[in-house]
N, C-alpha and C positions, 0 to 999 in steps of 0.2 A: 236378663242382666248378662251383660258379656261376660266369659270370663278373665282372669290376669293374664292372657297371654294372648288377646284379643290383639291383631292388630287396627288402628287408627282405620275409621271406615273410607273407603276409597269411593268419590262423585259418579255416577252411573254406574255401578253394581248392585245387584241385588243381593238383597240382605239373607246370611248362610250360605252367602256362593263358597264352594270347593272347587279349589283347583286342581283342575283333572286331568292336564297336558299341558305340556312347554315346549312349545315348537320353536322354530328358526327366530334367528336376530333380523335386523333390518334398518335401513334409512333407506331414504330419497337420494337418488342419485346427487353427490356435489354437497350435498348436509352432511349435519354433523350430528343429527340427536339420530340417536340408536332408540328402535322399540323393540318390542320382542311380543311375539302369539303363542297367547295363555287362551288355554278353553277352559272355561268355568263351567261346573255342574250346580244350577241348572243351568242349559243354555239360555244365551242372551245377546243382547247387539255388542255390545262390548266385549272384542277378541285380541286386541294387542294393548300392551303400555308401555312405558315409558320401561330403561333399562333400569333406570335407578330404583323400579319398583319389586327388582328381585331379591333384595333385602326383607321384604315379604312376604313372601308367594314361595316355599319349597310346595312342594307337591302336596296333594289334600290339604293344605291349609285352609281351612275356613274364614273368608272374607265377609267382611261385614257381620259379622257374629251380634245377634239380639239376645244370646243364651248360651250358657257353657256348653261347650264342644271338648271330649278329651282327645288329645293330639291322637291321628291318626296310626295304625301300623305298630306293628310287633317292636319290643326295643330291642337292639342288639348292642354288643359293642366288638368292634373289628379292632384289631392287634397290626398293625403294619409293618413289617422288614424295610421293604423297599417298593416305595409306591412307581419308582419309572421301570419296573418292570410288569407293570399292569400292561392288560393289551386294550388295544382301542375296537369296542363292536358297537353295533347298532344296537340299540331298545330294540328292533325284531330279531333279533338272534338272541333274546331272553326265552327258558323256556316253559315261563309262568305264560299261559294262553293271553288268560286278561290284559295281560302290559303290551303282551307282540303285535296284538290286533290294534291299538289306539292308533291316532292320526301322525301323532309325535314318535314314531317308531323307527325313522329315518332318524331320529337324532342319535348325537354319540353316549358311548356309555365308556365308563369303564371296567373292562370284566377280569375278573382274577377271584383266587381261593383263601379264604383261611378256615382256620380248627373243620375242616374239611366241608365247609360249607364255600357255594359258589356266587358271587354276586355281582350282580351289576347294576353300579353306581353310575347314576346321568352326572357327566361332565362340567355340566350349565351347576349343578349344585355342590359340587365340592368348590368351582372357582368364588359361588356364592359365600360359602363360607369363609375362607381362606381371604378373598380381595374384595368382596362386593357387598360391602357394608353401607356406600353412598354413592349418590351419586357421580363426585368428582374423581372416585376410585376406579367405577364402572366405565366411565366416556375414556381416561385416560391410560386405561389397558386397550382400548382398542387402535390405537396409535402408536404407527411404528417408533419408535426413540422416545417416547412421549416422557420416561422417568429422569431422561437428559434434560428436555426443555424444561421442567420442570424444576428442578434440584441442582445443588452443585456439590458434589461431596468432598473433602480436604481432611487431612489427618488433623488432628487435634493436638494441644502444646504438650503431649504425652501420650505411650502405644496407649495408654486406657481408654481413650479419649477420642472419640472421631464428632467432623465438625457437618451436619446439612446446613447449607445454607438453601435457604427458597427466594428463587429468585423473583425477583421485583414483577416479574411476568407472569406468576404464579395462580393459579383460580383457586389452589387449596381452599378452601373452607374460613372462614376464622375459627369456628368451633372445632374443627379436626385441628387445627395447629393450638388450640389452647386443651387440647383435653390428652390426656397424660395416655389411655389408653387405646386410642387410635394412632397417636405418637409414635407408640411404641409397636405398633402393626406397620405402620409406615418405614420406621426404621428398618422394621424384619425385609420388609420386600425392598429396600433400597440397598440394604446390607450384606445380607443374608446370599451365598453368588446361588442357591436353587432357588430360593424365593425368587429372587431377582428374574432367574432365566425362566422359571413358571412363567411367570407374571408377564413380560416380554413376549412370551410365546403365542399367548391370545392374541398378540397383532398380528404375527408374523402366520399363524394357520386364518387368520381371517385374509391378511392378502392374496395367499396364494389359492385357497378356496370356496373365497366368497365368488358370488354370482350376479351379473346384470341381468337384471327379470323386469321388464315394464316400468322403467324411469327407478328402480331403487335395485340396490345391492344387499342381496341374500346371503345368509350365511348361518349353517347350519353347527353351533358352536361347537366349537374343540380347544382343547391343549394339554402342554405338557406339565403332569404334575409333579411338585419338588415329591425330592425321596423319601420325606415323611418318618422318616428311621424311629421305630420306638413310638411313635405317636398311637393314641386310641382315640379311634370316634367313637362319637356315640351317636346311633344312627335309627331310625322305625322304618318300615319297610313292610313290603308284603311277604311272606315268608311261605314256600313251597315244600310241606314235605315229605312229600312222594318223588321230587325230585333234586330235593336238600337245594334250592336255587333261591337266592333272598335280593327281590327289587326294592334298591333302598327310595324311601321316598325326600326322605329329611336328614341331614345331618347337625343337630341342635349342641354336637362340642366335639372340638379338636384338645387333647390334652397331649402335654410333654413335647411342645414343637421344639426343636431344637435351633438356637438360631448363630452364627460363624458372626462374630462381629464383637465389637469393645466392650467394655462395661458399662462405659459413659457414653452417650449421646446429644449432642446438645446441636439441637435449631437454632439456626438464625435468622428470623425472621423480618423485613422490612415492613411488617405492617403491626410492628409491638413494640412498645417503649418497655424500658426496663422499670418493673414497680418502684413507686415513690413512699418512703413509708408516710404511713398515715393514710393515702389516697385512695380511692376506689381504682375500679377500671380491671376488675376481675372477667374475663372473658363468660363465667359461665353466669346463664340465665337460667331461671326457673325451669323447667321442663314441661311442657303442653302436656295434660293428658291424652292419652286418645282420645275418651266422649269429647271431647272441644275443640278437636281439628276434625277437619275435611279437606282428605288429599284430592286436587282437580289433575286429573292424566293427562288431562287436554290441554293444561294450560303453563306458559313458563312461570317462574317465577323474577321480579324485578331486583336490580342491582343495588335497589338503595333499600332495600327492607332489611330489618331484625332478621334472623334468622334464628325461628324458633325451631327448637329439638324434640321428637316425639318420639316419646316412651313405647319403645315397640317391642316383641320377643325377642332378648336379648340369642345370639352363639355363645356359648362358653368358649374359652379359651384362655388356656394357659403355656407358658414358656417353661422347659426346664432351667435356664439361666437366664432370668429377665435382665435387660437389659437398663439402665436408669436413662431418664429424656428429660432434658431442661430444653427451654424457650427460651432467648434472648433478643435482644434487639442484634441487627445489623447495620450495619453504615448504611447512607442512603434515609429516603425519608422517612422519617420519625412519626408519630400519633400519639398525641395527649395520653391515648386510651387505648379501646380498643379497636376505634375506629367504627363501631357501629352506630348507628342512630334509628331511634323507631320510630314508625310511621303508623299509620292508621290502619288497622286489618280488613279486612273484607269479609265482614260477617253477613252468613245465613240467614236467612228467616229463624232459627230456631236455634239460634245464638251461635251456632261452632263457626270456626273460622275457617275460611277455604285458603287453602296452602298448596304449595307445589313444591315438590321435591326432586325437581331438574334442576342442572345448574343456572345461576342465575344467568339474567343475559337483560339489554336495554331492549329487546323487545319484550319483555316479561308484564306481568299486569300484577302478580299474584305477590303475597309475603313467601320469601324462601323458607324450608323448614327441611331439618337433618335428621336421621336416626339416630337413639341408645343404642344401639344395636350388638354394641361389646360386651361381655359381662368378664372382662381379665381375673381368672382365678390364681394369676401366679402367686409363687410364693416369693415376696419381693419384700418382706420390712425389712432385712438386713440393709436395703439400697436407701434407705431413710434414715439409719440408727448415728450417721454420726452427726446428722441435728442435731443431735442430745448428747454429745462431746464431754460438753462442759458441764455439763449436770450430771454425766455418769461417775467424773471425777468426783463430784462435791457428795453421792452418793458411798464412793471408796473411803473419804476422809470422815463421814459419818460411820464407817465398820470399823476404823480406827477408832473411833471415840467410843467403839461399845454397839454400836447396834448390829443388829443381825438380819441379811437379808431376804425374805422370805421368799418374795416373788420379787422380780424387776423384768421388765417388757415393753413394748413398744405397740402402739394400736392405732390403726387408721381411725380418723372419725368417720360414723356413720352417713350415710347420702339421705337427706330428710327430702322430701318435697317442698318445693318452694323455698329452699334454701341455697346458698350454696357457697358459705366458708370454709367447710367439708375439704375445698381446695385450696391450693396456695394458689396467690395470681400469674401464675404460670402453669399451672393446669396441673400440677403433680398432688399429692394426697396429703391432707395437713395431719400429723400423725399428734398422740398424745402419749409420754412417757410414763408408766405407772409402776412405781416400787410400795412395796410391802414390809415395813419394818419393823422389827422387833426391839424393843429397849428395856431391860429392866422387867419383860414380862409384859409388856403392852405395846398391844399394833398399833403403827403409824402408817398413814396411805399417804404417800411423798408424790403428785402430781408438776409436769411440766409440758405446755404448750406448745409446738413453734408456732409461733407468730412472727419469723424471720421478715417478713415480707408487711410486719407492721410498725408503725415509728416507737410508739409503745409496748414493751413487752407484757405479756399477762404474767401479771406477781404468780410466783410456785406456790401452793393450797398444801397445807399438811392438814389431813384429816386421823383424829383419833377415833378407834374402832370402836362405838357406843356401847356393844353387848358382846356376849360370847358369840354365839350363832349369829353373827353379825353376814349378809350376804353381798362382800363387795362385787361380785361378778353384776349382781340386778343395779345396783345403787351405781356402777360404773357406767350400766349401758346410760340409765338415765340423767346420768348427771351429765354425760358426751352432747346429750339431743339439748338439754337445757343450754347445755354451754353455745351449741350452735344457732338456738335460737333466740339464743339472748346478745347473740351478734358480737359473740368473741368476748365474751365477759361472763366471771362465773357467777352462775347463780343464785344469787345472795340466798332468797328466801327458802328455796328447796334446802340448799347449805341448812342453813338455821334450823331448820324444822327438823332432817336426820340426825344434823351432827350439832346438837345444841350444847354451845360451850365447847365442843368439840373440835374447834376449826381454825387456824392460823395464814397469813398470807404474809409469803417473805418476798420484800422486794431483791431482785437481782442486782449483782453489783453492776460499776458504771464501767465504763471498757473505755481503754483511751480513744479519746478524738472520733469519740461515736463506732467503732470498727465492732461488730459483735463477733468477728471472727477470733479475735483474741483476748483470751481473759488472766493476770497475769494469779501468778502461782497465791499468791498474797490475797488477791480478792475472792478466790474461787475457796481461802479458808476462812476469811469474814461470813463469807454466805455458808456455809456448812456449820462454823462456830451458832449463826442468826437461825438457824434449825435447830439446831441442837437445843438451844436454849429453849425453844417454842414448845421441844417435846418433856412435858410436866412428869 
């Protein structure tokens, strides 16, 4: 049995392959797909892949996994000042024996000290972590001005506020423009002026360093990385210590990036109509397992296929001021939806579906399919709480009437498999408001939804606490997973069975001329008064 952090098995590998060097980039002279030479232990015919396959592949990772494997290398975690005064050396100027002697020993590293330990970090794996999450990230760092042709960036109708627009010419992804935390990595490297000039800079040392070798262009990766100020990795490695010198293999989380840029962020996208309430056309699908895909190296993928998403070992990463990202339409042409449409997969003899995770293209045969690859730990409900505007009001006019608030909070809902209301249809996180009330001596659990982006609102649930030892934190988790699988409606019968006689549903008031954005002083105390009364 694989284990959780298996990634999706890849078509001519052998099964338990480790990766055990990362050598040079490459294409075909006049192309444009970039591969890159990985040597697997044990050896095999298959020595390069695709670049989009470095999302992956850090170092010892265990490919094709038939049985738990614990990640490779000692864990550490490195403290950063200032990453651009790292110096740039060779993998053979490590002076762990084992590393300097490998094939991949010409490649770049970066070498510098902390808490007096000295290390050298490969190049090719910090840009992994930082930009090289997909494919369409990977191809379009290697291109000079490539974030220009892509993007248009404009202030927004306020300094909080700045606007991307993606232009009509764009390969973005649909799923990276619909999903809230690539968004917001995108932002970073569009916004951000060291991200920016990182990121940029992989073109700029491939032009002047890359090589013509036998009909393709060589090139032995490098570049410059942002300052990192404050950030901690966390990193495994081989660790030397007779000569206190630690070769990092993996870096599995960057935390506290700091990023120069607005509060607000908002896409404009031409290939997204602005939700209708009531309507489908949420960009996110189910997510593939691994056992059920089969990644082909060899093969493109076509321009009219689904693009499924595989659940692979996520990077941590957090921001210390996250920044908020909405999706919008932009002028120009419009889509019902999302623009996607599925087509028939190309299954296996033994049911998994063969996928390719290059960018699409009309020569392609294969269905497209993208990485999870993110896992965003930031700390961001604040950039959600004035959803709940209007309900935190009718909450204040309930402490006027006598109650007393015990808890009040704001909660993402959970990411279920096979589901996916979890999001708003614009890719940001649909949050649930939960207060704790005290009246008279008796707790009330005061619930509210956004369901902004639906034509009907979900009626507010006031639940009274059955017993003393009563445990709202368990009854919370599971009442979020019911509500999402019961497809935005609360669950009646679980309801009934906890909180028998226990339960009330207040409808919200009407808001003039359909606007939910305003609620006038007058209705926001009918709906507090229609609480108040439900609490017995």
């Amino acid at each position: 049995m694989a284990s959780k952090t298996a990634t999706p098995p890849i078509k001519g590998v052998k099964a338990n392959s480790r990766v055990k060097e990362i050598g040079s980039v490459y294409r075909r002279r006049g192309g444009s797909d970039w591969r890159i030479n990985i040597k697997l232990d044990p050896g095999q015919g298959k020595k390069n892949f695709s670049i989009s396959q470095l999302a992956l592949m850090p170092r010892r990772r265990v490919l094709n996994a038939t049985e738990h494997f614990k990640p490779a290398g000692y864990p550490w975690t490195i403290h950063i000042e200032d990453a651009t005064a790292w110096s740039h050396r060779r993998i053979r100027e490590c002076p762990i024996r084992n590393v300097s002697e490998q094939e991949d020993r010409d490649q770049w590293c970066f070498s510098f000290e902390s808490d007096g330990i000295e290390f050298f970090l490969p190049q090719i794996e910090l840009a992994r972590v930082l930009f090289f999450h997909y494919a369409y990230m990977a191809r379009l760092a290697m291109i000079p001005n490539g974030l220009n042709e892509e993007f248009d960036i404009q202030p927004g109708d306020d300094p909080d506020k700045t606007e991307i627009h993606i232009l009509p010419t764009s390969t973005l992804p649909l799923k990276a423009r619909g999903n809230n935390e690539q968004r917001r990595l995108l932002a970073w490297v569009l916004l951000d002026e060291e991200a920016r000039r990182s990121f940029s800079s992989i073109a700029q040392h491939q032009l002047r360093e890359g090589k013509e070798r036998n009909g393709h262009r060589v090139w032995k990766f490098r570049f410059d990385p942002p300052a990192l100020p404050n950030v901690e990795l966390s990193v495994r490695g081989q660790f030397h210590k007779e000569s206190q010198v630690f070769f990092v293999y993996e870096v599995y989380s960057a935390e506290n990036l700091s990023t120069r840029s607005s509060k607000v962020v908002e896409f404009f996208d031409p290939r997204f109509a602005e939700p209708q309430a009531g309507k489908g056309g949420g960009v996110q699908k189910a997510i593939v397992p691994p056992n059920q895909a089969l990644i082909n190296d060899d093969e493109l993928p076509t321009v009219d296929s689904e693009e499924h998403i595989l659940d692979v070992p996520p990077v941590t990463l957090s921001f210390s001021r996250p920044v908020m990202t909405t999706r919008k339409a932009s002028s120009g042409r419009r889509r019902s939806g999302t623009g996607e449409e599925l087509e028939e997969d190309s299954e296996t003899d033994d049911g998994q579906t063969e996928v390719s995770t290059d960018e699409p293209t009309i020569r392609g045969q294969l269905p497209a399919a993208g990485f999870n690859a993110i896992d965003d730990q930031s700390d961001d409900l604040h950039l959600y709480a004035h959803k709940f505007e209007a309900f935190a009001a009718v909450v204040e006019l309930l402490k006027i009437k006598g109650c007393r608030q015990v808890f009040g909070g704001v909660r993402k809902l959970p990411a279920l498999s096979g589901y996916s209301k979890h999001l708003l249809k614009d890719g940001n996180p649909r949050c649930i408001s939960f207060n704790l009330l005290n009246k008279n001596g008796k707790l009330y659990a005061l619930l509210e939804v956004d369901t902004s982006d639906y034509k009907n609102r979900l009626s507010t649930l006031l639940l009274k606490q059955p017993n003393r030892d009563f445990d709202w934190q368990a009854a919370l988790d599971t009442l979020e997973q019911r509500l999402l699988q019961n497809s935005l409606n609360w669950p009646t019968p679980y309801i009934n069975l906890v909180f028998p006689g226990h339960q009330k549903r207040i409808q919200h008031p009407r808001t003039p001329s359909g606007s939910r954005a305003f609620i006038e002083a007058s209705s926001l105390q009918h709906w507090a008064d229609r609480i108040d009364l439900a609490m017995e």
